[in-house]
C-alpha positions as CSV (number, residue, x, y, z in Angstrom):
1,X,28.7,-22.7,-12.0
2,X,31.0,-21.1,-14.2
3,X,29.9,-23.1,-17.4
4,X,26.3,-21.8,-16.7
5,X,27.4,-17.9,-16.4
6,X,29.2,-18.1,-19.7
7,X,26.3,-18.3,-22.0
8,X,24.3,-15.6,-20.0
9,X,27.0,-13.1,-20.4
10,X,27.3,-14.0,-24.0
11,X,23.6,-13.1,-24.5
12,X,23.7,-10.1,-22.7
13,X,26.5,-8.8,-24.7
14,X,24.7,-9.7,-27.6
15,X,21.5,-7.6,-26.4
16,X,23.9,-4.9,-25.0
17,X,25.8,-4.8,-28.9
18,X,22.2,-4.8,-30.6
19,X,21.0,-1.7,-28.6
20,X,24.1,-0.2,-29.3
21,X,23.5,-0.6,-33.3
22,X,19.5,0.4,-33.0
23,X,20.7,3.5,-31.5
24,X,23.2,4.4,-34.0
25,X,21.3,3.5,-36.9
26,X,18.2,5.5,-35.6
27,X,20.9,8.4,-34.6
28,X,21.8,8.4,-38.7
29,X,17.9,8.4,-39.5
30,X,17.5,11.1,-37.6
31,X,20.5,12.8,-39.1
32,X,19.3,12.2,-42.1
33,X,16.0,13.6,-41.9
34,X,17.6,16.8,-40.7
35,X,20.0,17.3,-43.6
36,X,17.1,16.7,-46.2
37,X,14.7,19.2,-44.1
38,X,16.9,21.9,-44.2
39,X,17.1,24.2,-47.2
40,X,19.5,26.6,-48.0
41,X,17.4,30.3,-47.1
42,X,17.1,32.2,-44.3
43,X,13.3,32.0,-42.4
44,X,11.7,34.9,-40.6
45,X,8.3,35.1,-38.3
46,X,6.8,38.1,-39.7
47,X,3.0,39.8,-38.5
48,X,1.6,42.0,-41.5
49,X,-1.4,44.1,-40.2
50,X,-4.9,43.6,-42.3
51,X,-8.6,44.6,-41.5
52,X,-8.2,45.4,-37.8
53,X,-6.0,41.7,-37.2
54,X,-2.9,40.5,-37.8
55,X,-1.9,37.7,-40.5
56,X,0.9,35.5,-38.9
57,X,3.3,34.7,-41.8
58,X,6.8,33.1,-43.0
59,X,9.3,35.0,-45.1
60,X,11.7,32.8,-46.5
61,X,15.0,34.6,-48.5
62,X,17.8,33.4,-50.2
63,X,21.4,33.2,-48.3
64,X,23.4,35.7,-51.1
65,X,24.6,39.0,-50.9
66,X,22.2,40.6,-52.2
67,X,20.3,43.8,-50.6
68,X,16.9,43.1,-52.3
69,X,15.1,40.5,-54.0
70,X,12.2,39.7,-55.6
71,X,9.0,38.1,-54.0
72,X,6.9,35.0,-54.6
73,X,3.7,35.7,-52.5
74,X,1.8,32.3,-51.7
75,X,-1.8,32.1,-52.1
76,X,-3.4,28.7,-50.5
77,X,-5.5,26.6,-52.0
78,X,-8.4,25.2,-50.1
79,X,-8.8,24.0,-46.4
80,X,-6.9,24.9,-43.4
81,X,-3.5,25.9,-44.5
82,X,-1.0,26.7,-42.4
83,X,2.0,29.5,-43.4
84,X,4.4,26.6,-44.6
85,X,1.9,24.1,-45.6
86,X,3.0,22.0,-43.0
87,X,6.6,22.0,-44.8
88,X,5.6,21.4,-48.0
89,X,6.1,24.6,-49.2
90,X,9.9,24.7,-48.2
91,X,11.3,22.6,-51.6
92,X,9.9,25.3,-53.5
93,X,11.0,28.5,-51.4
94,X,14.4,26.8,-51.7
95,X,13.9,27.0,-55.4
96,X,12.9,30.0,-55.4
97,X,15.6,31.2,-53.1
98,X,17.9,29.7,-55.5
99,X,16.4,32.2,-58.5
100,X,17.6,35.1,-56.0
101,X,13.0,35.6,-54.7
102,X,12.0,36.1,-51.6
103,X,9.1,33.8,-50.6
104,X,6.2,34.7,-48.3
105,X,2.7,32.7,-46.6
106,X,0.7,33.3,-43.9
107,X,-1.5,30.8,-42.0
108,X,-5.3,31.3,-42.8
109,X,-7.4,32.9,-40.8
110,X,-8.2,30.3,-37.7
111,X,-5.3,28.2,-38.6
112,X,-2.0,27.7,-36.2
113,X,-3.5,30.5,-33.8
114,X,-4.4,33.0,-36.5
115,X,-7.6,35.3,-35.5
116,X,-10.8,34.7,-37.8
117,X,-11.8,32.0,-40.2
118,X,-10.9,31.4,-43.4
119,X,-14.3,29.7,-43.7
120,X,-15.9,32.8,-43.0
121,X,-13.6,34.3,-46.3
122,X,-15.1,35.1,-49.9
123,X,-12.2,34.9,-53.1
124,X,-12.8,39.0,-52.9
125,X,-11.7,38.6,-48.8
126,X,-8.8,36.1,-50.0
127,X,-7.5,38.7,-52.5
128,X,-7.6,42.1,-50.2
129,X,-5.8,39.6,-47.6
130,X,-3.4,39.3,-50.0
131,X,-3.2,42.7,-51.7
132,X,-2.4,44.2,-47.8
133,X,0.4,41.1,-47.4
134,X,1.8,43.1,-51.0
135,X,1.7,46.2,-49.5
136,X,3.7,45.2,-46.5
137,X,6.1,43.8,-48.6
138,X,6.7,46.8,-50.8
139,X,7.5,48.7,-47.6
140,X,10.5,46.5,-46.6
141,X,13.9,48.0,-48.2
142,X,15.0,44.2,-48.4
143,X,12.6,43.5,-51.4
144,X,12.3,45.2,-54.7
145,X,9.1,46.3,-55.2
146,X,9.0,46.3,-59.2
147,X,9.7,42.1,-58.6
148,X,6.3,40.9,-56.9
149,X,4.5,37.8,-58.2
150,X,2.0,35.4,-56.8
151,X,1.9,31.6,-57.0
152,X,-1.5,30.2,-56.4
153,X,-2.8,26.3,-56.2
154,X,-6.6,25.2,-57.0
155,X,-8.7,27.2,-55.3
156,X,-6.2,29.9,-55.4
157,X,-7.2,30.0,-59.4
158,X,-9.9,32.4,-58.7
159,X,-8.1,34.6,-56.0
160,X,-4.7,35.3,-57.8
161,X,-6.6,37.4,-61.0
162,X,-8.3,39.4,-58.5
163,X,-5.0,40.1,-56.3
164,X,-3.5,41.3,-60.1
165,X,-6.7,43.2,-60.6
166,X,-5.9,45.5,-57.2
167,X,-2.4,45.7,-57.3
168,X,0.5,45.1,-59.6
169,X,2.6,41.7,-60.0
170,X,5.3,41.0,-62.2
171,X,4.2,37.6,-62.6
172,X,1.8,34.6,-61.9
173,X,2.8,30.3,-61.2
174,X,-0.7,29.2,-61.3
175,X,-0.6,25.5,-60.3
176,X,-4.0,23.5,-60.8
177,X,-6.4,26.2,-60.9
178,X,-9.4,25.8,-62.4
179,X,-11.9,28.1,-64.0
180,X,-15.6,27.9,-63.1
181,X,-16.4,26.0,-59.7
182,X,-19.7,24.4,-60.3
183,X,-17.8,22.9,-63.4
184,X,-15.3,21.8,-61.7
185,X,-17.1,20.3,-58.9
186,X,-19.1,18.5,-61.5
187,X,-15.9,17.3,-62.9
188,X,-14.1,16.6,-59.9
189,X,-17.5,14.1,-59.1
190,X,-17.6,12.0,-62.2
191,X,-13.4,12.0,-62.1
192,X,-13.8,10.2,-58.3
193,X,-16.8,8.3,-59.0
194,X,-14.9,6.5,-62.3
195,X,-11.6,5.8,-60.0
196,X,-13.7,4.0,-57.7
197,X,-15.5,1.9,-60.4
198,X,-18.8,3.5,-59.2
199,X,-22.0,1.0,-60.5
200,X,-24.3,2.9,-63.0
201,X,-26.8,3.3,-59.9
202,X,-24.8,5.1,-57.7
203,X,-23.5,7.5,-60.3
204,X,-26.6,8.5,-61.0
205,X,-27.5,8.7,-57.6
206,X,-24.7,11.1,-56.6
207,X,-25.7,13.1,-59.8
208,X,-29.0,13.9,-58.6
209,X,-27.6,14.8,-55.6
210,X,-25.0,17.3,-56.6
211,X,-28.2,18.7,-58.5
212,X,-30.1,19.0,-55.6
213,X,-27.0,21.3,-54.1
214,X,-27.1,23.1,-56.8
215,X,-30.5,24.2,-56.7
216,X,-30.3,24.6,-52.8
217,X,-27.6,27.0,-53.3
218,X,-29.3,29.0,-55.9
219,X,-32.2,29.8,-53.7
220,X,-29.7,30.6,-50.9
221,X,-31.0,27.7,-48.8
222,X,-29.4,27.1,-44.9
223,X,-27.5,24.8,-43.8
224,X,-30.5,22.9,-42.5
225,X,-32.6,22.6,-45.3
226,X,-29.5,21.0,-46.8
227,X,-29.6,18.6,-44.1
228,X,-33.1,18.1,-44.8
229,X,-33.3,18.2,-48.5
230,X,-30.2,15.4,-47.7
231,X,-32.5,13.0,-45.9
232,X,-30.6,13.9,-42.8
233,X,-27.3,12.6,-43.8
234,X,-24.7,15.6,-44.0
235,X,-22.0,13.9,-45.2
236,X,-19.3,15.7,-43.9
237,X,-20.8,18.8,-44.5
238,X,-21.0,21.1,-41.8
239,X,-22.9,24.5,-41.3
240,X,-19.4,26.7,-41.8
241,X,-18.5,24.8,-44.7
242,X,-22.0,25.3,-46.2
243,X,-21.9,29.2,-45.6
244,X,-18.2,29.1,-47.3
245,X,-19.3,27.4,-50.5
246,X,-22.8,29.9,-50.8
247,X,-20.3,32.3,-50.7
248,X,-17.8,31.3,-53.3
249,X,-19.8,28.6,-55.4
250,X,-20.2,31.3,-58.2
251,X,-16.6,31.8,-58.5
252,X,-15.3,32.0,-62.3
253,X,-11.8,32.9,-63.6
254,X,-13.1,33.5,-67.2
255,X,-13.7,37.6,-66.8
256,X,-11.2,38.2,-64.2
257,X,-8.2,36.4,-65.9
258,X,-7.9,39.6,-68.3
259,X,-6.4,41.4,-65.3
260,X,-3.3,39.1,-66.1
261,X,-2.7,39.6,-70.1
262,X,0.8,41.0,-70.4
263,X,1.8,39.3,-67.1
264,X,4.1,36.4,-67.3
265,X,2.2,33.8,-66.2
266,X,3.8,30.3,-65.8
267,X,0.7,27.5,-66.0
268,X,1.2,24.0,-64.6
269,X,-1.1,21.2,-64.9
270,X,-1.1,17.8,-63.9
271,X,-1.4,14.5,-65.9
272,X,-3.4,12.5,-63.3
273,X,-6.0,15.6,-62.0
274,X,-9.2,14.4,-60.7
275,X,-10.2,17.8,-59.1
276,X,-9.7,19.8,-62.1
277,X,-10.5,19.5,-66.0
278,X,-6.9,20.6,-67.1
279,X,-7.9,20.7,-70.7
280,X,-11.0,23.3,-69.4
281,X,-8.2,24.8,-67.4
282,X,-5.7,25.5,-70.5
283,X,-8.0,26.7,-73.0
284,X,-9.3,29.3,-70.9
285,X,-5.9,30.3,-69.7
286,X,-5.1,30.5,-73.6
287,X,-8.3,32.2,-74.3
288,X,-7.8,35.1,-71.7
289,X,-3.6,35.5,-72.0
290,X,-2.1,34.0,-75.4
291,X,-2.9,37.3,-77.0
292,X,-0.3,38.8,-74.9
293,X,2.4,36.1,-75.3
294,X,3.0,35.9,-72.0
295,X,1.7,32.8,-70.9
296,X,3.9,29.0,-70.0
297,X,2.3,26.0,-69.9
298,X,4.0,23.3,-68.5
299,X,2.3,19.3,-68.3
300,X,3.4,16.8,-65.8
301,X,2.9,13.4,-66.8
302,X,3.5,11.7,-63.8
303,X,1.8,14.3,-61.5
304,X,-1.6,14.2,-59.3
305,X,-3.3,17.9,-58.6
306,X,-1.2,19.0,-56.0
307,X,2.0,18.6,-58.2
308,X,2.9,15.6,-56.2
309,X,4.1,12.7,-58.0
310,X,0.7,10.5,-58.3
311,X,2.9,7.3,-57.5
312,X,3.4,8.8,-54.1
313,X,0.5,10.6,-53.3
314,X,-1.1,7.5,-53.2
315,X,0.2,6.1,-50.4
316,X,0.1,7.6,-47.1
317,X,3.1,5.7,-46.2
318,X,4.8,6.7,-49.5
319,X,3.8,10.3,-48.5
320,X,5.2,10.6,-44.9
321,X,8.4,8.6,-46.0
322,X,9.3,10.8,-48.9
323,X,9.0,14.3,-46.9
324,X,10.8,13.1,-44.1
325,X,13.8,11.3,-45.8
326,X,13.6,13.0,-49.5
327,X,11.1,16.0,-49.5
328,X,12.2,17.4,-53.2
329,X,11.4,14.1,-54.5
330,X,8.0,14.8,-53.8
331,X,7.1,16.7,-56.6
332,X,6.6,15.6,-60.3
333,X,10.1,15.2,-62.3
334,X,11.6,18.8,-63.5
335,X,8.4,20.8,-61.2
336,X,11.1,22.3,-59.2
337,X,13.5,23.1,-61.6
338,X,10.8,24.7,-64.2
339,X,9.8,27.2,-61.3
340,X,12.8,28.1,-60.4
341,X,13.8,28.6,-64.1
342,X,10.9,30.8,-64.6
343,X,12.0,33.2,-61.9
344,X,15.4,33.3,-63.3
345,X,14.4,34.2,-66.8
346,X,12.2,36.8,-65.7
347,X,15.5,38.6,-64.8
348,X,17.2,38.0,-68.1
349,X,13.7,39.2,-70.2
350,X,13.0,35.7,-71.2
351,X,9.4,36.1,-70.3
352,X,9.4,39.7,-70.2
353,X,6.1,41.7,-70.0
354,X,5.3,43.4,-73.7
């Protein structure tokens, strides 16, 4: 009898030891996730007042001594953003933090609990939203006024010169923003339909289709003579999508960008961008602001549109691992370190405004 017990005890000391080293190996992943995704700044739920409702926001400052700091205001790029971009916003508030800024966001309208729709929202909507979030800001005695910038992504390219054109900033990070919509949307098209090694046939095809968009939106067409004009196949589309783009599909940076000559302005663009023409992108950037001498362009090589590396945005897997276990290494080599470096020479006149 005794012979037989032995071996069963060994095996369930075995079992017992191997739960025992599961749970402290998932106890360190766990610790280790927590050390990477926290960042050295203080965090504050904040409600800034605008057109009758209230914008649920996130003001991130930097652990010093200071009384005031400087502000980086975030302005979203498309979809349904929340306040912290579901975290991927903190890498950069901690380098920002680390210049001695301030960093605020607020969830879009309809997002996280927020009243309204952003898909209700026009770029001229998106800017006095974001004028009214500068205002607020100004009023706090822990943030210099005379040190308010904006950083805006894609879409954001056509809201952050007509913020500037309302109120003053003291400096722009544009990241991926492109000029004229329609061209882009064109571009953004023939970019996806070359990564997926689209036959002759179908390119066409989704050519004439855009075209057909086009022309709906011109004549201010509904949403269901879309469908129609579609053969009945939406395609994602939905009604409150199709009332956002009839708003905005006119949108173009070229005329409004002179509302940032003399502003610092710190351009970055990606080297693998398939929703914006980068090279349309940086000549009209140049165009509008080189006069004034106050424009940085920086290129990242290795980076897709959002500034992510393109080697990780590729993979979901790649994607979730990272911002759990390494979140800064999400962005393209140096990204973080060139934004933060901006902010710091602003302070020592090394892009001053002339």
């Amino acid at each position: 009898m005794y012979a037989k017990i032995q071996p069963r005890r060994r095996v369930l000391r075995i079992a017992a030891w191997s739960i025992v080293a599961v749970l402290v190996v998932a106890a360190g992943l766990v610790g280790v996730v927590l050390w990477q995704n926290t960042y050295d700044m203080e965090e504050e739920r904040v409600s800034i007042r605008h057109g009758g409702h209230t914008l649920n926001g996130v003001l991130a400052t930097p652990r010093d001594a200071r009384k005031q700091h400087g502000l980086v205001v975030y302005v979203h790029d498309d979809g349904p953003v929340s306040a912290t971009h579901d975290d991927g916003y903190k890498p950069m508030w901690e380098a920002n933090a680390k210049a001695g800024y301030a960093s605020l966001s607020w969830d879009k309208p309809g997002v996280a609990g927020a009243p309204g729709d952003w898909l209700d929202q026009s770029m001229d909507d998106r800017a006095d939203e974001a004028a009214a979030a500068i205002a607020w800001a100004r009023a706090r005695p822990d943030i210099d006024g005379d040190r308010i910038g904006l950083w805006g992504a894609s879409q954001a390219g056509w809201v952050v010169p007509k913020i500037a054109a309302k109120t003053p900033v003291s400096f722009v990070i544009a990241v991926s923003p492109a000029i004229n919509w329609l061209q882009q949307g064109r571009y953004n098209l023939l970019a996806e339909l070359r990564a997926d090694g689209a036959s002759a046939a179908r390119t066409e095809a989704e050519i004439a289709r855009s075209e057909t968009t086009r022309r709906l939106l011109e004549r201010e067409a509904t949403f269901e003579e879309y469908v129609r004009a579609m053969g009945g196949d939406a395609d994602g589309m939905t009604a409150d999508r199709w009332g956002f783009i009839s708003k905005n599909y006119t949108a173009d940076a070229t005329q409004d960008l002179r509302a940032l000559r003399g502003v610092p302005v710190l351009l970055t663009l990606a080297g693998h961008d398939i929703n914006v023409d980068t090279a349309d992108t940086e000549r009209g950037y140049r165009s509008a602001l080189d006069r004034g001498g106050a424009l940085t362009v920086k290129r990242y090589p290795d980076a897709a549109h959002s500034l992510l590396k393109r080697s990780i945005e590729q993979s979901d897997l790649k994607t979730t691992l990272t911002a759990l276990f390494f979140p800064r290494s999400l962005f393209a080599d140096g990204y973080l370190d060139d934004q933060r470096q901006f902010l710091e020479d602003l302070g020592h006149g090394g892009n001053a405004t002339p």
